[in-house]
C-alpha positions in Angstrom: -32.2 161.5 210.6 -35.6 162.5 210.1 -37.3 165.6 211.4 -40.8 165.8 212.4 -42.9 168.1 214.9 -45.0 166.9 217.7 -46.9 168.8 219.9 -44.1 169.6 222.3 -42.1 171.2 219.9 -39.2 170.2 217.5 -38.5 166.7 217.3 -35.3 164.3 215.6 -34.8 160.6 215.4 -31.5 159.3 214.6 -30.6 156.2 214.0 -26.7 155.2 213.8 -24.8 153.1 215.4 -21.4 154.6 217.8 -18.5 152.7 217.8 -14.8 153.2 218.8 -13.8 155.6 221.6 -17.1 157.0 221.8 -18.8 153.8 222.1 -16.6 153.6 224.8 -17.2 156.4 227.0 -21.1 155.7 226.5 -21.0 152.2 228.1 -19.0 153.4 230.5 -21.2 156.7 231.3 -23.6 154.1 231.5 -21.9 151.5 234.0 -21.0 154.5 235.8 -24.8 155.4 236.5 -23.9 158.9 235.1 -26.6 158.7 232.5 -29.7 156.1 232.6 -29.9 155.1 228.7 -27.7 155.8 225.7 -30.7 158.2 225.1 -29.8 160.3 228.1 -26.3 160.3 226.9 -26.6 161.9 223.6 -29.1 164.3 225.1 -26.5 165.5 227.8 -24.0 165.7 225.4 -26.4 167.6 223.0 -26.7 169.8 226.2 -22.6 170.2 226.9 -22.0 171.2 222.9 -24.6 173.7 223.2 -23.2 175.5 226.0 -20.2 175.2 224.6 -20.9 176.9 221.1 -22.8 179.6 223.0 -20.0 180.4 225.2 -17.6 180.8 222.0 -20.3 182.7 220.4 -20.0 185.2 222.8 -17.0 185.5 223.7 -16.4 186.0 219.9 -18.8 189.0 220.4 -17.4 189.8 223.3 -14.5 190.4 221.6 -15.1 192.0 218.6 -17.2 194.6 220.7 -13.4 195.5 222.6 -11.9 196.2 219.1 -14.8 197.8 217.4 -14.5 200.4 220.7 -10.9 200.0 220.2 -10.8 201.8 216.7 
């Protein structure tokens, strides 16, 4: 993985190859017309996790804001 910085902003190139279940899903992501490139894939994906760890995140907060009111 190596990180550089264009003029756009942050920017990652990875190189690895997927194989087993993933490999999987992306071809058939990709047969499905659900994403145009294994590219796409990874970015949506990307996209999904993010979400994901931002809605834990606060919910986390969320959560110790009801017990620090609770004491």
């Amino acid at each position: 993985m190596k990180a550089t910085e264009n003029h756009n902003g942050q920017k990652i190139r990875i190189n690895t190859v997927v194989m087993g279940e993933p490999a999987k899903w992306l071809n058939e992501w990709k047969r499905r017309g659900i994403v145009t490139s294994y590219t796409d894939a990874i970015i949506q994906a990307l996209r999904v996790f993010n979400e994901r760890l931002t809605e834990q995140d606060l919910k986390s907060a969320q959560l110790e804001n009801i017990q620090r009111i609770g004491e």
